[in-house]
C-alpha positions in Angstrom: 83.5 68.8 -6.2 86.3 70.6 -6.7 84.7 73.0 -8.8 81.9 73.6 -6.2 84.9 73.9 -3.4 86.3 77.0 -5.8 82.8 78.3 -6.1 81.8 78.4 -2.0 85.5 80.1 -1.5 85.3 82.3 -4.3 81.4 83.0 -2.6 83.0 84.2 0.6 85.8 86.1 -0.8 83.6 87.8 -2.8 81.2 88.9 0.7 84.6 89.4 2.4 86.1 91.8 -0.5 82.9 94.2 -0.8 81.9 94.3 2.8 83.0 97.7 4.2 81.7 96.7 7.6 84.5 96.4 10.0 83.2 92.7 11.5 84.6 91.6 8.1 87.3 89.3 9.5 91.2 90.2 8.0 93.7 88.7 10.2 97.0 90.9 10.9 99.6 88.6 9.6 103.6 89.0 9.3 106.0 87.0 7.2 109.2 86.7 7.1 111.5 87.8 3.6 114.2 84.8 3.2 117.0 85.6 0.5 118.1 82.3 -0.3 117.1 80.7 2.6 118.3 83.4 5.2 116.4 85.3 6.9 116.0 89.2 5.2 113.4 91.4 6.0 109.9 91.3 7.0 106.2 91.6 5.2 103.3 92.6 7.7 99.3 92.9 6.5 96.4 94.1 8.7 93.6 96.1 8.6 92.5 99.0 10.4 89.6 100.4 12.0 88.6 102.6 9.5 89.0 99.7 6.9 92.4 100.8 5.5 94.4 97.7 4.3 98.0 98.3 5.7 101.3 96.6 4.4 104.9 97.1 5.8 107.7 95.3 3.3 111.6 95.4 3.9 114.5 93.0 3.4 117.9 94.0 3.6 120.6 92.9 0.4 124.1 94.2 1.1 122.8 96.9 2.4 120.6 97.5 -0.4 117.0 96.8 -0.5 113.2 98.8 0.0 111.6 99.9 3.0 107.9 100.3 1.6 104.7 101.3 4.0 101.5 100.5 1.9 97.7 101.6 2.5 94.3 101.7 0.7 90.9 100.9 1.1 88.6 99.3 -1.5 85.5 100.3 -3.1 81.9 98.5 -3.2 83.2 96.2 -5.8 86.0 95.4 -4.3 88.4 97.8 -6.1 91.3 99.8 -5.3 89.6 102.9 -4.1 92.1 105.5 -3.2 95.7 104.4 -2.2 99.2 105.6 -0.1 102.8 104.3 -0.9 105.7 106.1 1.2 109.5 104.7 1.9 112.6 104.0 -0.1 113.3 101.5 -3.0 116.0 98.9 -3.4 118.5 101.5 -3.6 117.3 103.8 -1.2 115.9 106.5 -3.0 112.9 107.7 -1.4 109.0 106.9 -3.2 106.1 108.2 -2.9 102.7 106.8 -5.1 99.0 107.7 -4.9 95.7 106.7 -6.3 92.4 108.0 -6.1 89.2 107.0 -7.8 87.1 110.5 -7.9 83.9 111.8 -9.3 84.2 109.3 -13.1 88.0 109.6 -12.7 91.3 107.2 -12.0 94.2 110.0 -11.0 97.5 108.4 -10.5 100.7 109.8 -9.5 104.0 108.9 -8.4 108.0 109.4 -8.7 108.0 108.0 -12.3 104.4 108.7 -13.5 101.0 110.4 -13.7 98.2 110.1 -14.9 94.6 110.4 -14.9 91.5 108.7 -17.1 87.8 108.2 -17.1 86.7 104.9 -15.2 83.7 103.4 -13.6 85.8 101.8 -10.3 85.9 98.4 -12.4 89.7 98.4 -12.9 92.4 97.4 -10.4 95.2 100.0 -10.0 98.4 98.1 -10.2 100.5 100.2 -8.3 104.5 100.3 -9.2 105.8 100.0 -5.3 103.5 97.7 -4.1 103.9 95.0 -1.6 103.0 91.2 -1.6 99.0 92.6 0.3 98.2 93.8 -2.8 98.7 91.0 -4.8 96.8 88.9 -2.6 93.8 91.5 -2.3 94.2 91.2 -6.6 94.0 88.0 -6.5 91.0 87.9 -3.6 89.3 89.8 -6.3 90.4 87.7 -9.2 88.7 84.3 -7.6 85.7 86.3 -7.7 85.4 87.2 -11.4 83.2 84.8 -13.8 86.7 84.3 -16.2 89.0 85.0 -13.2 90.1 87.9 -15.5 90.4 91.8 -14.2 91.4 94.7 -15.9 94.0 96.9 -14.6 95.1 100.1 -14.3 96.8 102.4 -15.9 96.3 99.4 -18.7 96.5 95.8 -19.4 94.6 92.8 -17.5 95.6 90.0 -15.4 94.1 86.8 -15.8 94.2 83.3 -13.0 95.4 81.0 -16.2 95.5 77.7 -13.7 94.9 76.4 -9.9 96.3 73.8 -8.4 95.3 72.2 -5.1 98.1 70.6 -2.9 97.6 69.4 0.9 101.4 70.0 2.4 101.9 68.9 6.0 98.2 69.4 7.1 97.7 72.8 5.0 95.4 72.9 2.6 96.6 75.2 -0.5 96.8 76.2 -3.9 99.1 77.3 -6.5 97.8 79.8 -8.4 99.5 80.8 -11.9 98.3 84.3 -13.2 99.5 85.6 -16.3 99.5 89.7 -17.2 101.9 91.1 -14.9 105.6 89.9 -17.0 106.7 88.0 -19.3 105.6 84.8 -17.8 103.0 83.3 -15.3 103.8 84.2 -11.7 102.7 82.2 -8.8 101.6 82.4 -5.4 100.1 80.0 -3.0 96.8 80.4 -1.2 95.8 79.4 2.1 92.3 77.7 2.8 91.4 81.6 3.5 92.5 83.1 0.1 94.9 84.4 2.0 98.7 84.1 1.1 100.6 81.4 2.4 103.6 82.0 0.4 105.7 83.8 -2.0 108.6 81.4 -3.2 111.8 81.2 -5.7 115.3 80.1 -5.5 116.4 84.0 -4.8 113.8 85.7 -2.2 110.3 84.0 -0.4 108.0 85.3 1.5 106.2 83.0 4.0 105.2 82.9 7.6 108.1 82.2 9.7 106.4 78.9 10.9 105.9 77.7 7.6 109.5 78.0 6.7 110.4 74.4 6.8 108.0 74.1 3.9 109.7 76.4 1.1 111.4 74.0 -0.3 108.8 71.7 -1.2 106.6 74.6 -2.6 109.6 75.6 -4.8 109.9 71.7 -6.1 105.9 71.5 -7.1 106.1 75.0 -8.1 109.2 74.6 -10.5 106.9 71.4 -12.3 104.3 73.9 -13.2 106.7 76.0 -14.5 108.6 73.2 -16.3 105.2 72.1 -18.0 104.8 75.8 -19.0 107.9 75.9 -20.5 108.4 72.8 -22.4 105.1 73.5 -23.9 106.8 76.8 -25.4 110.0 74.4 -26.2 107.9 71.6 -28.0 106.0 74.6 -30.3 108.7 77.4 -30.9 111.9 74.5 -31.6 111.9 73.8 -35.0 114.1 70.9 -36.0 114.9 70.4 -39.4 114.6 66.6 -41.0 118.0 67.0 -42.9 121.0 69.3 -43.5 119.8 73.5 -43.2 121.6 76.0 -45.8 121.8 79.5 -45.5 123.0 81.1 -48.7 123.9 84.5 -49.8 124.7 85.5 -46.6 127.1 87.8 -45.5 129.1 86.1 -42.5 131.1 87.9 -39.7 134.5 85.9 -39.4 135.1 86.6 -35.6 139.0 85.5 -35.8 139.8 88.0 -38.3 136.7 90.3 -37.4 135.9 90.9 -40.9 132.9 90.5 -43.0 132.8 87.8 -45.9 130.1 88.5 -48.0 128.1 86.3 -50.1 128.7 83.0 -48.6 126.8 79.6 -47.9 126.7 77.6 -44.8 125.5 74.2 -44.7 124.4 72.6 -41.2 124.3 68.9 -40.7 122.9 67.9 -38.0 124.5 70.2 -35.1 127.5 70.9 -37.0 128.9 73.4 -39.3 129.3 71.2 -42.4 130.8 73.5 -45.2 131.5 77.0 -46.0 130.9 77.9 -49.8 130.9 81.0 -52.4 127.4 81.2 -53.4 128.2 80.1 -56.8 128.8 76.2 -55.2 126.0 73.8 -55.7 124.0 73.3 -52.8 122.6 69.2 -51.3 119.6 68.3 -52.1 116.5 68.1 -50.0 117.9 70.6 -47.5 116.0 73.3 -45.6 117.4 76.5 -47.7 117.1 80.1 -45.9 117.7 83.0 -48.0 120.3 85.2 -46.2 120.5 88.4 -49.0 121.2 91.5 -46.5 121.4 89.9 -44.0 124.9 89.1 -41.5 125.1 85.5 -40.1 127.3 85.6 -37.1 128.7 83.1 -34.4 126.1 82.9 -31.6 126.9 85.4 -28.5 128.1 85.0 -25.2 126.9 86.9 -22.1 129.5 86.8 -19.5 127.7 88.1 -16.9 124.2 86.4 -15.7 122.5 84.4 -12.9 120.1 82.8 -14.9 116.9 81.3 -14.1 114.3 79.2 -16.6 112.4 82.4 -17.7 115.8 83.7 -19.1 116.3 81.6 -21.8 114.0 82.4 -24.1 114.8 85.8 -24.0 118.7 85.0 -24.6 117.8 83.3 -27.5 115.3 85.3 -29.1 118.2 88.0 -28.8 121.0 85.8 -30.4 122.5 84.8 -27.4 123.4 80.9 -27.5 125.8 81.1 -24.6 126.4 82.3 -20.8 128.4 82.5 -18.3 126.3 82.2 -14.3 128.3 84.1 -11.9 126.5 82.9 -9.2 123.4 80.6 -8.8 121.4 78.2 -6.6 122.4 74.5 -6.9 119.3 74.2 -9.1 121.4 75.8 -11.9 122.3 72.5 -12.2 119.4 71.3 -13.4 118.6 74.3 -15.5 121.6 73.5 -17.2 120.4 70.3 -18.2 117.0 71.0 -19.5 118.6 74.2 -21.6 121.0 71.1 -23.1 117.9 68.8 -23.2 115.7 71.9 -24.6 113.0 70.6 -22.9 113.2 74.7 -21.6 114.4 76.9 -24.2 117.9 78.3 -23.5 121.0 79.0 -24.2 124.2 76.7 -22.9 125.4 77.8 -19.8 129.3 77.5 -20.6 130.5 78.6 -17.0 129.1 77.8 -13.4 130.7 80.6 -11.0 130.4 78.8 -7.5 129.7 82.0 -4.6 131.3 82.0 -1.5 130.9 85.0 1.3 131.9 85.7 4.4 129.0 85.1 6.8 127.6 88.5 8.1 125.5 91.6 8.3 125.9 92.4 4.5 126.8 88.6 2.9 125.6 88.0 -0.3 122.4 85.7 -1.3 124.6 82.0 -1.3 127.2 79.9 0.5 128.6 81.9 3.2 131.5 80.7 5.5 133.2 81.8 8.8 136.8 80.7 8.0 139.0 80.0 5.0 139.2 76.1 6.4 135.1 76.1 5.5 136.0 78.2 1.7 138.6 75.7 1.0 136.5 72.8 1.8 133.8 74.9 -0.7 135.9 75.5 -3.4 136.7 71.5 -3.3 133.2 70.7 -3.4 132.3 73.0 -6.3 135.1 71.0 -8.3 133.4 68.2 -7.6 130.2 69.6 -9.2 131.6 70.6 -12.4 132.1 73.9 -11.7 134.4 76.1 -13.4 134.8 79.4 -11.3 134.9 79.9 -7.2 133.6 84.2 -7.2 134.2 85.7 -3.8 132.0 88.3 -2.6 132.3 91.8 -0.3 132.5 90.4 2.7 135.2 88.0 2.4 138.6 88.5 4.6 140.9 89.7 2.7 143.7 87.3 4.2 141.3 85.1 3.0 141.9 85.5 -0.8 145.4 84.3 -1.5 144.8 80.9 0.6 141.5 80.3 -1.7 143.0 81.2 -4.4 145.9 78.9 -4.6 143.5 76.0 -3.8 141.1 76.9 -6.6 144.1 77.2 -8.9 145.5 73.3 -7.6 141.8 72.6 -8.7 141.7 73.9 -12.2 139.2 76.4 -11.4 139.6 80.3 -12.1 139.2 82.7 -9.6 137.1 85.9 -9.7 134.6 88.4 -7.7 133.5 91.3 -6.1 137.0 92.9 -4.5 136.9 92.3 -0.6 136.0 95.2 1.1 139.4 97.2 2.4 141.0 95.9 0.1 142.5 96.9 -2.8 142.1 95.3 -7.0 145.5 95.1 -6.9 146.3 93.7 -3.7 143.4 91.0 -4.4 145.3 90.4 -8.3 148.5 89.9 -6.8 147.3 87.3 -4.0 145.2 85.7 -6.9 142.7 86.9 -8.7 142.0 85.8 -12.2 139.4 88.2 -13.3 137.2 91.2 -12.0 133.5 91.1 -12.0 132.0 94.8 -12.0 134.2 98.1 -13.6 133.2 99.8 -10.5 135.5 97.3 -8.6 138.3 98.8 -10.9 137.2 102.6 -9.6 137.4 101.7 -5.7 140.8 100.8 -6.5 142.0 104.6 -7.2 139.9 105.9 -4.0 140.5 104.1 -1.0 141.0 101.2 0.9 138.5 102.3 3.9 135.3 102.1 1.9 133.1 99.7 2.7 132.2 98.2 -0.8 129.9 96.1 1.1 127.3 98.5 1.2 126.3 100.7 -2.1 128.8 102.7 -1.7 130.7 100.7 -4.1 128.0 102.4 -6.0 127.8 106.2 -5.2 131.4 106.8 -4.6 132.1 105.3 -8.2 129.5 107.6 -9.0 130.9 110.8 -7.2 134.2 110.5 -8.0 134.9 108.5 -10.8 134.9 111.2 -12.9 138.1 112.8 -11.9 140.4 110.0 -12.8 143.5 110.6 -15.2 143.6 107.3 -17.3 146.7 108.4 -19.0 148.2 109.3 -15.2 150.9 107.4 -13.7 148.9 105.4 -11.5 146.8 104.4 -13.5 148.6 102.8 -16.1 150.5 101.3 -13.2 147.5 99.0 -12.4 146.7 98.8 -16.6 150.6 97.0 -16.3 150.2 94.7 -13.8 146.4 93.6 -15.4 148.6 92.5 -18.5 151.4 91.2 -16.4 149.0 88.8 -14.8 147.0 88.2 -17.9 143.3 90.0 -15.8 140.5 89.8 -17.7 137.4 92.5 -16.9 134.2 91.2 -16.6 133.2 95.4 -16.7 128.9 94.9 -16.7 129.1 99.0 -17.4 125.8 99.7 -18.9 124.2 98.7 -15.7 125.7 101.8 -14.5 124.3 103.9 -16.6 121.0 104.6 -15.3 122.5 104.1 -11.9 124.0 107.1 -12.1 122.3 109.0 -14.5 118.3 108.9 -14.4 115.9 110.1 -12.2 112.4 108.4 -11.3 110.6 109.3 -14.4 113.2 109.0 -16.4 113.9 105.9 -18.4 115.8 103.6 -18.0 118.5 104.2 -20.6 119.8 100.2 -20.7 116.5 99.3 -21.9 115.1 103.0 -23.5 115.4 101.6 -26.9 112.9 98.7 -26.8 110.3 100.1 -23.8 108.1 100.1 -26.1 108.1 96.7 -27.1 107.8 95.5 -23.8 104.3 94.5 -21.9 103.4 97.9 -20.4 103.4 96.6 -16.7 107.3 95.8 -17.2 107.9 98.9 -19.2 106.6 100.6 -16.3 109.5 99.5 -13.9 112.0 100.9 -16.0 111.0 104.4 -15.3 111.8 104.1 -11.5 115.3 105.6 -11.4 118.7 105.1 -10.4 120.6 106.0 -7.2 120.0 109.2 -4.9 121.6 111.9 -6.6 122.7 114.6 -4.8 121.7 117.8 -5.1 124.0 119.7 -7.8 125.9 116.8 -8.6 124.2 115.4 -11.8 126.7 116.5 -14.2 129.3 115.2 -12.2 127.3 111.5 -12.1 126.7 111.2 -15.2 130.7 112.1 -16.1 131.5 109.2 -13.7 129.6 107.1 -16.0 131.4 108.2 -19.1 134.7 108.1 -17.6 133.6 104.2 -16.8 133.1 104.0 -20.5 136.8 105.4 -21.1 138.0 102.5 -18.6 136.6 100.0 -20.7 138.0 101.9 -24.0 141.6 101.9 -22.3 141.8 98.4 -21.3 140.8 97.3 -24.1 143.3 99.4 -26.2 145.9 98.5 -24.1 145.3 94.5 -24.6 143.3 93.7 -21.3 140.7 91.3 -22.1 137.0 93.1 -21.7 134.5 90.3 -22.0 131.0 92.1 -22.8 128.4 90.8 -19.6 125.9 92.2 -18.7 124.1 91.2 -14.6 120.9 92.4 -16.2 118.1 91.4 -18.1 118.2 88.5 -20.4 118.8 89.1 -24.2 118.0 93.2 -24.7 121.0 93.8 -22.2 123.7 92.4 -24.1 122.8 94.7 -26.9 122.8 97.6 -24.9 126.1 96.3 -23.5 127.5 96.2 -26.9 126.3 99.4 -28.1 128.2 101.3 -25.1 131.3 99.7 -25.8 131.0 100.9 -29.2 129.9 104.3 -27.4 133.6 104.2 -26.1 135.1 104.1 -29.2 135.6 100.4 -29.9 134.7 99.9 -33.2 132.2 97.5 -34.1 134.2 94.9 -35.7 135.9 94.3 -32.8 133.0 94.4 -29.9 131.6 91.7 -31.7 135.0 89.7 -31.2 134.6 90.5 -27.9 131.3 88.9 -27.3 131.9 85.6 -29.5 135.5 84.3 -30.4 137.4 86.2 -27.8 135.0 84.8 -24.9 134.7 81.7 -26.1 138.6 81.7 -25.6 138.1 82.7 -22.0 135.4 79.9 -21.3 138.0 77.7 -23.0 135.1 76.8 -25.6 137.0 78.3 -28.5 137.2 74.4 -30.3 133.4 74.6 -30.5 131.8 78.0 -30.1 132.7 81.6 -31.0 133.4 81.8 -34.5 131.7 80.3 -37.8 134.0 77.4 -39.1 133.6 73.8 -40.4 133.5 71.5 -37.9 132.5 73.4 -34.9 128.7 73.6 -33.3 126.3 75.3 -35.3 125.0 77.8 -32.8 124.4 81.1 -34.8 122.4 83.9 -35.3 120.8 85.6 -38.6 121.0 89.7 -38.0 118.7 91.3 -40.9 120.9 94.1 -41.0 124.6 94.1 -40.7 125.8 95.3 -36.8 129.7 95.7 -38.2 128.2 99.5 -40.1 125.7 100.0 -37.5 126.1 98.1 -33.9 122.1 98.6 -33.1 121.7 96.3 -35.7 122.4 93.5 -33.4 118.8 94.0 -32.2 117.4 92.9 -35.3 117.5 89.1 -34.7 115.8 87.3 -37.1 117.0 83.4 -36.1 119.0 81.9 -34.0 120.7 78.7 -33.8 121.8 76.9 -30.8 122.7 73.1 -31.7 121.4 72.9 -34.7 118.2 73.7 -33.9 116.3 76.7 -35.3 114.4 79.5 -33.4 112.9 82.3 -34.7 113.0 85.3 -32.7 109.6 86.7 -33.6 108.2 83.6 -32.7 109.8 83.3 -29.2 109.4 86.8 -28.3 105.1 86.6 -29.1 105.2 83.8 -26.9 106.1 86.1 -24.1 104.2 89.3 -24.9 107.4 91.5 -26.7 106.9 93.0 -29.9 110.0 92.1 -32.5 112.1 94.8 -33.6 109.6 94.8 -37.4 
């Protein structure tokens, strides 16, 4: 029956999708956009007259966030026939994206790409800009496929991989999980209609504002499928050996003394480093032996910058990276935690829960937002009280706020770092109790004014106009470099996320990720080509000085014995290499970047006993680089195995599961 259900539905959809007569019923909807549970933005759908499908999408994020106006029409088989895209993207630079299916051809052009190809109108243009109507026309079309499978266009296919029916509160719908677009299934729920119901995570949904009572009940049967998804990649990509593992004739990094060893053994028992030999030792029997010839084992890496979510932690681990720090979350980064420790989902450990807090307002952040320091006090006390280890304050926060929350977040044993207030200064929020800066932008805004609104992106583009004039060796300067080691600061500096911020244009690619695009599936490697902030005309030099001047900050600090931990508020894995190569960039050499990003933050997540460096007793989470990253820092990239716990995964095998190609 429920077969035959699909069938009728899929039936109509398919009458519905290639009927070009305008009695064809499409009812206008609008949905609201909720950014962790508040309300955002707006998504519209309707159809026209003269059969154009129309889409309106915004949300607002800090003052961030698109502004996207969406229109095509579809051809007798229920194909994109010719489409429109106008407005602005998240950071408000404007775009503008056609298609056309004319005379034998697909032509396709837009800020970031063109292109054109012979077609029959079979293939479904997968536009870069599009809205939440698209997907649900895709997936209209989908339902009506013998293997639920359609090609795309420019390339790839997207495939329905499950269904699940669910009756909520009256409502008959169903989860559908597609796979094609990313690195793992995405899912959206269907109304009775095919139409969507809802579009929901733990960061932004997209659902009738009627429905809105019901997101969090989607989210809790949606995160099951997802959980059953990933502990099926757990249970086949975790290998876990039967005895003791030894890795001989390795060369190991020794991150206290950041200095190479070479030719060494390391036995494993159980989750433990059990003994570091010469090569010329005898080795137990009946062990798991790996031969490490050319190849540098170091201590597993640290990313002290992510908000992490289950489809992360795969890719941290496939790229070495066996522990992170969330600097900000849902309250269901609890239980990620858990099932990273549990490995029923592969990932790393998450050695630092950052607790947000925000002033409630026009441009608050996405989490807990208050209206006066009684209600951040009584926050910070309840994040003690869940384990957590960091309170991070946000834009919007009163700056006679700070000093009050710090000094009961220090009573608590919890650090306390952030975004600095807007109109306020780094300095003035260090001396009323800051711990740590997130962001080496924050550092910039210090040196320009105190009447920015850092709320809005222009913590962004007046970093990006004016950084570049700063005198690091000037008086002031070195001023604030004095009181960061007077108050032992650490930087949390995320700089390479900068980089194509300031320096690319749409077409251009993204150069945090340029050097594996072309591993990637080709509808992500397509987003990377979309561009950074507006840049004024004739200022492009001057942008892209600004971002080398932000590498000099990090240089500086670091020379002058401020603690630069390497994180990187990006994506999972390939960004922390990027991060690392750019500090190297500065003119930190190697050795010492890669003390940054194990022993050194281990020592600021107060995990130094267990992590961050490769000696008996402590955990055995490491990482086999064939290649050594000490002579060449890109190096890194080549992650052969990594092991978290004691447990062994092999980075070409984790990244096939997802659709990357490994660095061989």
């Amino acid at each position: 029956m429920k077969k035959l259900a699909l069938t009728i539905t899929c039936l109509i959809t398919l009458i519905s999708c290639n009927n070009t007569e305008t009695n064809t019923t499409y009812e206008s909807k609008e949905y609201a956009v909720y950014m962790r549970g508040k309300l955002a933005g707006k998504h519209t759908s309707m159809r026209n007259e003269n059969n154009e499908y129309k889409y309106s999408f915004n949300f607002s994020d800090r003052g961030r966030g698109p502004e996207i106006e969406q229109t095509f029409t579809l051809n007798s088989d229920g194909y994109i026939n010719a489409l429109e895209i106008s407005g602005v993207n998240y950071l408000k630079d404007t775009i503008s994206e056609v298609f056309k299916f004319e005379d034998g051809n697909a032509i396709w052009k837009s800020s970031s790409e063109q292109g054109e190809e012979a077609s029959n109108g079979k293939a479904f243009f997968s536009s870069i800009n599009g809205t939440l109507g698209e997907s649900e026309i895709l997936l209209q079309k989908l339902l009506t496929t013998p293997n639920q499978k359609v090609d795309l266009l420019p390339s790839g296919s997207i495939q329905i991989s499950d269904i699940e029916n669910h009756t909520i509160e009256g409502n008959n719908l169903r989860l559908v999980e597609t796979i094609g677009f990313g690195f793992n299934p995405n899912y959206i729920w269907l109304d009775e209609d095919d139409r969507v119901f809802a579009s929901v995570s733990s960061w932004v949904s997209i659902i009738e504002e009627k429905h809105f009572d019901l997101s969090n009940q989607l989210l809790d049967i949606q995160t099951k499928k997802e959980n059953t998804y990933f502990k099926k990649i757990a249970e086949s990509k975790t290998v876990k050996p039967n005895g003791k593992v030894v890795i001989k004739n390795v060369n190991l990094f020794d991150s206290n003394s950041a200095k190479l060893q070479r030719n060494k053994t390391v036995i494993i028992n159980d989750n433990r480093i059990e003994a570091i030999l010469d090569n010329r030792e005898s080795l137990p029997d009946n062990a798991m032996v790996i031969d490490g010839e050319g190849k540098t084992l170091l201590p597993g890496l640290f990313d002290n910058h992510v908000h992490i979510g289950r489809s992360d932690g795969l890719m941290h681990l496939a790229a070495g990276v066996t522990a992170v720090r969330d600097m900000a979350n849902s309250r269901e980064l609890l239980d990620i935690r858990k099932e990273f420790d549990e490995n029923t989902v592969i990932g790393p450990r998450v050695v630092t829960l950052a607790g947000f807090i925000d002033q409630k307002g026009p441009f608050a952040g996405p989490g807990l937002t208050i209206s006066n320091v009684e209600e951040g006090i009584k926050a910070i006390e309840d994040y003690a009280k869940d384990g957590y280890h960091q309170i991070k304050l946000y834009s919007s926060i009163d700056p006679s706020w700070v000093k009050p929350m710090a000094e009961k977040a220090h009573e608590l044993g919890l650090k306390l770092s952030g975004h600095i207030p807007a109109y306020m200064l780094a300095q003035d929020a260090i001396k009323d109790g800051y711990d740590e800066i997130q962001h080496v932008n924050m550092v910039v805004l210090n040196f320009l004014s105190d009447t920015i609104d850092s709320r809005t992106p222009k913590r962004f583009s007046e970093v990006a106009a004016n950084a570049y004039k700063m005198d690091l060796k000037g008086e002031e300067f070195q001023e604030f470099v004095a009181l960061l080691k007077e108050k032992d600061i650490e930087l949390d500096a995320t700089v390479s996320i900068f980089e194509g911020m300031f320096t690319t244009k749409a077409g251009e690619p993204d150069p945090q990720f340029e050097a594996i695009i072309d591993r990637l599936p080709i509808q992500i490697q397509r987003s990377f080509f979309s561009g950074g902030l507006p840049i004024p005309e004739g200022q492009a030099d001057n942008y892209k000085a600004s971002f080398d001047k932000l590498l000099d900050i990090v240089k500086e600090l670091h020379d002058q014995g401020v603690t630069v931990i390497p994180g990187t508020d990006a994506m999972a894995g390939f960004a922390l290499h990027k991060e690392l190569e750019n500090y190297v960039k500065a003119g930190i050499p190697a050795n010492e970047v890669l003390k940054l990003a194990t022993i050194t933050s281990a020592i600021v997540t107060k995990t130094q006993n267990e992590l961050g460096s490769i000696d008996v007793g402590k955990l055995a989470d490491l990482v086999l680089i064939d290649g050594n990253p000490l002579d060449n820092i890109s190096d890194i990239r080549k992650v052969e195995l990594t092991i978290k716990d004691g447990k062994l995964f092999y980075a070409k095998d984790l990244y096939e599961a997802i659709g990357v190609t490994h660095f061989k």
